[in-house]
C-alpha positions as a printed Julia matrix, in Angstrom:
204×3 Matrix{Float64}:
  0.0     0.0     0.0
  1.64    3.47   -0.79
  1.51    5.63    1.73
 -0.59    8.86    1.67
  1.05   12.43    1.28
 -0.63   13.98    4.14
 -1.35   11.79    7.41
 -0.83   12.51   11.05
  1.62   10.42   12.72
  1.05    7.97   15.32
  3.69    9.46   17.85
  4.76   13.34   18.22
  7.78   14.24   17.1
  9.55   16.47   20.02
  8.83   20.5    19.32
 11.06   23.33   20.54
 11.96   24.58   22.5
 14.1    21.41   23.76
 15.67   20.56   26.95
 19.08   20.57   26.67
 19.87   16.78   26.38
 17.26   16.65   23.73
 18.97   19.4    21.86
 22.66   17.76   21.94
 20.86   14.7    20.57
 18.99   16.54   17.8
 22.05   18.3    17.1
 24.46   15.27   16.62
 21.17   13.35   14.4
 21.55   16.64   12.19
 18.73   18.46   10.4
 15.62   18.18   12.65
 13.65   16.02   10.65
 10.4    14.22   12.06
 11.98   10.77   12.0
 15.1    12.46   14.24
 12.78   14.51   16.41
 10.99   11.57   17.66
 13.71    9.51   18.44
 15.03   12.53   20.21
 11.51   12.14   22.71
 14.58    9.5    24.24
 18.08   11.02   24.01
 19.8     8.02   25.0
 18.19    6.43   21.73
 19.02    9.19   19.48
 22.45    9.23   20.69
 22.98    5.65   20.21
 21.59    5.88   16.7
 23.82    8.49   15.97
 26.66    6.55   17.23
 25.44    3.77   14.55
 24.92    6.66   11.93
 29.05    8.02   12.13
 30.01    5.09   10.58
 27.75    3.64    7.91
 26.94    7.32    6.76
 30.86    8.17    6.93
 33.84    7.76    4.64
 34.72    5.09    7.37
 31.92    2.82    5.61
 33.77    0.03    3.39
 30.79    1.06    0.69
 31.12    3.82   -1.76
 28.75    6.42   -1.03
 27.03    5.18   -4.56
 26.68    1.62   -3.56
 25.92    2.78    0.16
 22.88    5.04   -1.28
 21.87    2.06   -3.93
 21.72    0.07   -0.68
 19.46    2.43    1.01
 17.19    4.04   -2.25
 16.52   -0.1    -2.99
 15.75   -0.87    0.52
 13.45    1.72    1.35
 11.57    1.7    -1.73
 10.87   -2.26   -1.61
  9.41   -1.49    1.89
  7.62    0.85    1.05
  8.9     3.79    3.07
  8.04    6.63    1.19
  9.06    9.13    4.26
 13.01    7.49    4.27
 13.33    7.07    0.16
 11.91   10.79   -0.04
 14.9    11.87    2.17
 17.55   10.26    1.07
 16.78   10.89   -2.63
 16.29   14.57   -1.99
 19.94   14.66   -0.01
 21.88   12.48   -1.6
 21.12   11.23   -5.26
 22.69   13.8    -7.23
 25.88   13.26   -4.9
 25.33    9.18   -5.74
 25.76    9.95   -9.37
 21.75    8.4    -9.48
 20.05   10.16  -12.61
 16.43   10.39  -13.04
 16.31    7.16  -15.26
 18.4     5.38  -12.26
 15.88    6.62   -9.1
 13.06    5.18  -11.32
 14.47    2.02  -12.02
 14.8     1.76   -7.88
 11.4     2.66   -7.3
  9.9     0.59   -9.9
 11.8    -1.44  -11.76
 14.91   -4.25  -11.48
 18.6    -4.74  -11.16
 18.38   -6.08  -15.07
 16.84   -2.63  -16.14
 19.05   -1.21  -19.11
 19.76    1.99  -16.74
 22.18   -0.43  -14.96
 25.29   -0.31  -16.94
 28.02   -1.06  -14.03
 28.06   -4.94  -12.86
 28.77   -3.83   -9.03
 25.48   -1.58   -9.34
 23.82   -4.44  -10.79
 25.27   -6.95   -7.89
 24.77   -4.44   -4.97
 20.98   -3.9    -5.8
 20.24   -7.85   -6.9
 21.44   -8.74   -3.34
 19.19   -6.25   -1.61
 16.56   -7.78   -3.56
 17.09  -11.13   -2.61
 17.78   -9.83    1.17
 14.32   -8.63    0.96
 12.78  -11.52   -0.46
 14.59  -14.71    0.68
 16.31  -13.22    3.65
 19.48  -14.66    2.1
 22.43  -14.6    -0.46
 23.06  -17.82   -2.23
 26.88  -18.58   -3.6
 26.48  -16.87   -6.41
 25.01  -13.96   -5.29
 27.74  -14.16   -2.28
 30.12  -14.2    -5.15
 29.05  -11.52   -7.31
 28.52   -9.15   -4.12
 31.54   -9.92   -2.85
 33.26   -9.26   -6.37
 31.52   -6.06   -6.71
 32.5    -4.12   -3.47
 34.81   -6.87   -1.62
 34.3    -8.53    1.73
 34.07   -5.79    3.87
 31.75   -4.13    1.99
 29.46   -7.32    1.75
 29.76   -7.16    5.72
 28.63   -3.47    5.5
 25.88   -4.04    3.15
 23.96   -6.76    5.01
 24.16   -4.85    8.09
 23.14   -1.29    6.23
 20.23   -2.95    4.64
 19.09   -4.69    7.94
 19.12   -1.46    9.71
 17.15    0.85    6.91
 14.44   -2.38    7.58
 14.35   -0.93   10.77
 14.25    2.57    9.59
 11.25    1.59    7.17
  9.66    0.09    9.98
  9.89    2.9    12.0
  8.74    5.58    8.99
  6.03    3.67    8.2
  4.32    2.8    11.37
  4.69    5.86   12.89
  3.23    7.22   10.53
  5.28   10.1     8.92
  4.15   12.62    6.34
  6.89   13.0     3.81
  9.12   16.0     4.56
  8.6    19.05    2.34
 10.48   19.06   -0.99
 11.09   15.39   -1.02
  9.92   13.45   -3.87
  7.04   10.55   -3.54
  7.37    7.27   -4.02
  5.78    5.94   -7.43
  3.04    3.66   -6.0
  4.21    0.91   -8.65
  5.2    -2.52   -6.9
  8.95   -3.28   -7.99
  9.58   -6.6    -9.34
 12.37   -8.73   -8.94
 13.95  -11.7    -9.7
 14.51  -12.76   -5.9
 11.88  -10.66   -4.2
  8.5   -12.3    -3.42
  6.79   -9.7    -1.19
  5.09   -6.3    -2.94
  5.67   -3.66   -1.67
  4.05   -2.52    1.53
  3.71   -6.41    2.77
  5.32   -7.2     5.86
  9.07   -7.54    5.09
  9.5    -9.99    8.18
């Protein structure tokens, strides 16, 4: 089910003026987005989310910021979290190298689409796929991933993809309205050659 533009969400997001553990929280997240601002109604959970965030967001990350953002853009969209795939297209896509063609292709359409020139694109957004659908990588897959951005990176990419299933989770059933300026999420089920679930089903 796509979700709807304008909705109220389930929990409220903390409003200013904050306490002052709240802000240092809110300031470490960064730009006082919903999603941040109610994880901020804990600081000890925002903090330890941001603690999380300084590496896989980071240069630290064995991922290329492209493959890292493929990882996320894939993730989100196949779950159905408009709210996170809004975000992250709106911040980051242009700085991925993603053109329009590309962001489609991730919101609606497959690894094997003819947008997807580069093998370790291909590889990196086939095993998200089957991540989502089969809730594992078979040899070849292993292989190919593995090939395409090196063990490490396979480490880093199971992990990043687990965690934006708990960001999706979190976007969705709370609730929140996309943030202004962000794009929406075409309300066209992906397909996939690994994936079973459309989107919006639950992913677990």
């Amino acid at each position: 089910m796509h979700l709807k533009s304008k909705q109220v969400p389930r929990l409220a997001p903390v409003e200013p003026p904050y306490d002052a553990d709240t802000a240092q929280a809110l300031q470490a997240l960064g730009p006082p987005i919903a999603l941040f601002r109610v994880f901020a109604r804990r600081p000890d959970r925002a903090a330890g989310i941001h603690h999380w965030g300084r590496y896989y967001l980071s240069r630290r990350s064995a991922l290329s910021l492209r493959h890292r953002e493929l990882v996320i853009d894939r993730t989100t969209a196949r779950c159905g979290a408009e709210y996170e795939w809004g975000v992250h297209i709106a911040e980051f896509a242009e700085k991925a190298g993603l053109d329009d063609e590309q962001i489609r292709s991730i919101a609606t359409g497959g690894p094997g689409d003819a947008c997807w020139t580069d093998p370790s694109d291909r590889a990196v957004l086939c095993a998200v796929d089957a991540l989502y659908g089969t809730d594992d990588l078979q040899d070849d897959q292993w292989h190919d991933l593995v090939a395409a951005v090196g063990e490490e990176g396979a480490v880093d990419l199971l992990l990043l993809c687990g965690w934006y299933h708990a960001i999706s989770f979190a976007a969705r059933v709370l609730r929140l309205p996309p943030e202004p300026g962000t794009p929406a999420l075409p309300p066209v089920p992906v397909t996939s050659e690994h994936g079973h679930r459309d989107r919006g089903e639950t992913a677990r």
